[in-house]
C-alpha positions in Angstrom: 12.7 -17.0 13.6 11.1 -14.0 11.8 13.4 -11.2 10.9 12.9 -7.6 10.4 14.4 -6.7 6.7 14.5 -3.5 4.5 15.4 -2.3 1.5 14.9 1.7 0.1 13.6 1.9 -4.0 13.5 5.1 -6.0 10.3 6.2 -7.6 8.6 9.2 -9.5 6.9 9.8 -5.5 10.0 9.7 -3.7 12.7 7.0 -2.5 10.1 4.1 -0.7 11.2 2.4 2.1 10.2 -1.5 2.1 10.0 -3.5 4.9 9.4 -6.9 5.2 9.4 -10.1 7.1 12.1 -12.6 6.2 11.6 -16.0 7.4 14.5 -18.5 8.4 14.5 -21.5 6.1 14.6 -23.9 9.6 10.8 -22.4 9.7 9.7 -24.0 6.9 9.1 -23.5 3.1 10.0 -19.7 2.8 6.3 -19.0 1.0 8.0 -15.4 0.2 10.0 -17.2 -2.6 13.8 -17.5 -2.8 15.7 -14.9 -1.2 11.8 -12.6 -0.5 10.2 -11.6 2.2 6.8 -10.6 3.2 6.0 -7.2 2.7 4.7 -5.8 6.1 4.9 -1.6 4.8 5.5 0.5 1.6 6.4 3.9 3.3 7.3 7.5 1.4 9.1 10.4 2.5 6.8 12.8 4.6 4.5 10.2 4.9 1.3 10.4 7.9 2.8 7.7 10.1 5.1 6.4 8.1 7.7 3.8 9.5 11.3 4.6 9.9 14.4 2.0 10.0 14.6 0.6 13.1 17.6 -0.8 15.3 18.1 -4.5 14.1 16.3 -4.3 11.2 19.0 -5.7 8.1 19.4 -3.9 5.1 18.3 -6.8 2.5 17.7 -5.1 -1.4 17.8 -8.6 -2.7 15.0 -9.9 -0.5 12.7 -7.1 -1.5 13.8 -8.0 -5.8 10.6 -8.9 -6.9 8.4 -6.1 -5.3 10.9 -3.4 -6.8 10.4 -5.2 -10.4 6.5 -5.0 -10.0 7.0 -1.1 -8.8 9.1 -0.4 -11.8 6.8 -2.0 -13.8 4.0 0.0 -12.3 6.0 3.3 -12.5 6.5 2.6 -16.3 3.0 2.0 -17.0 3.6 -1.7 -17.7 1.7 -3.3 -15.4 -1.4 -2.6 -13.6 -1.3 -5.1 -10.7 0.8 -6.5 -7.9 1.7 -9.8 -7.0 3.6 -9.6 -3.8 3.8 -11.9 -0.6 2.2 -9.7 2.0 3.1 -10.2 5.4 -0.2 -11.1 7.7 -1.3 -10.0 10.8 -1.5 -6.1 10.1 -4.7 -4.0 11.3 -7.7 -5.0 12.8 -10.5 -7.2 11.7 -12.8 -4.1 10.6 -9.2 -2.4 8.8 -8.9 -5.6 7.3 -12.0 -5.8 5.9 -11.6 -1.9 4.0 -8.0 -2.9 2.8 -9.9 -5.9 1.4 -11.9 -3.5 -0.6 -8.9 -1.4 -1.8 -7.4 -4.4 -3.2 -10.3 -5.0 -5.6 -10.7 -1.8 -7.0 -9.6 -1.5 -10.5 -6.4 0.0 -12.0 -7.9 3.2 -13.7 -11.3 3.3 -11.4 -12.1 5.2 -8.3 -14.9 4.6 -6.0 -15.9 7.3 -3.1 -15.4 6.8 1.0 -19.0 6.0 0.8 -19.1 3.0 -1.5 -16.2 1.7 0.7 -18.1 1.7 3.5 -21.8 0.8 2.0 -19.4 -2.6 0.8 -18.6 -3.5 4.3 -21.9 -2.7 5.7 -21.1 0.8 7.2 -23.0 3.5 6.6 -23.4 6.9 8.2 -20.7 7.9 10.8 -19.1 4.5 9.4 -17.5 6.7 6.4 -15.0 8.5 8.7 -13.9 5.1 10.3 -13.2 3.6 7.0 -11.1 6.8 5.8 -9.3 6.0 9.3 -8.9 2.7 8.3 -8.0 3.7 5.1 -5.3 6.5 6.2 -3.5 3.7 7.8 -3.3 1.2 5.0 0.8 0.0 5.5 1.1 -0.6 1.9 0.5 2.4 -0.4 0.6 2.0 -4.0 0.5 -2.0 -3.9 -2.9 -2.0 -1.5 -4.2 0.8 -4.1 -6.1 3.8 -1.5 -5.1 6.1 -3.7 -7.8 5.2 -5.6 -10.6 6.2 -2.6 -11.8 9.5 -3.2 -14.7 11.7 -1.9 -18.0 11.4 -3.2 -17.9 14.4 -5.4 -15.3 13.4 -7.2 -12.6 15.3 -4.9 -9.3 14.4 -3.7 -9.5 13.8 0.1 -6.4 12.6 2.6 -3.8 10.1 1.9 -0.8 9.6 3.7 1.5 10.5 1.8 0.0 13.9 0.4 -2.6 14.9 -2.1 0.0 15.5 -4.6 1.2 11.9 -4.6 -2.6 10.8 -4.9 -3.1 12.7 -7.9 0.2 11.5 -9.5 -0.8 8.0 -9.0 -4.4 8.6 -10.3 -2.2 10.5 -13.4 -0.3 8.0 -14.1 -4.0 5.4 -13.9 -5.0 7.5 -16.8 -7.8 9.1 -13.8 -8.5 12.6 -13.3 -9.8 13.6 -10.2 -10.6 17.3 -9.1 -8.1 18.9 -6.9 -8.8 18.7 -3.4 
């Protein structure tokens, strides 16, 4: 039995709201680790389609421990990485395939819409699906689309404003022109 948990962390963007999938032990090995669960969304306040606390869902900080270490971390400027159970079955195949991407871009590097697309074989009218696909990446900060930006070096959409995206490229050590 898969249950909905959620936990809310301070941070120089805002309070986040985690929410995860928490496994019951009779299920199996937890593969979240003791006490974890899965995260399925990284949310901010204001956020384009953000998720809210549902009815049900159970307020679990503990279960969310390790992602709000690697956060911190982050914020701080001590780490440049995250390491986090995910939980699976978000998105479709082709959104899938562009958040694959986001996860291998660099801490500190940018690439453009275009080189998104061009590195899962869309080109042309492609580019607008994979900022669609990108504008609805669940996990900001720890599946890095901040990190997309346009081709001319602008700042262009992310969920959880332009001002966020430019903090998060700030604090990468990136400066990108104001969008």
């Amino acid at each position: 039995m898969t249950t909905t948990v959620y936990a809310r962390v301070e941070s120089p963007l805002g309070e986040l709201l985690l929410v995860g999938e928490e496994t019951a032990v009779a299920d199996g090995p937890d593969a979240a680790g003791a006490g974890g669960a899965r995260l399925r969304s990284l949310s901010m306040p204001g956020q384009k389609g953000g998720v809210v606390v549902q009815d049900g869902w159970r307020h679990a900080p503990e279960a969310f421990a390790e992602v709000a270490r690697q956060l911190e971390a982050y914020f701080a400027g001590r780490s440049t990485r995250f390491d986090v159970p995910v939980a699976e079955g978000a998105g479709t195949e082709f959104q899938r395939r562009v958040w694959a991407v986001l996860e291998s871009i660099p801490y500190g590097s940018t690439v453009s819409y275009g080189q998104v697309a061009a590195q899962i074989g869309a080109s042309g009218a492609g580019v607008r699906a994979v900022g669609t696909a990108i504008g609805r990446n669940p996990l900001l900060v720890v599946r890095p689309c901040h990190r997309v930006i346009g081709a001319d070096g602008a700042l262009r959409g992310y969920a959880g404003g332009l001002e966020r995206k430019k903090l998060l490229l700030g604090l990468e050590g990136v400066e990108a022109l104001a969008g």
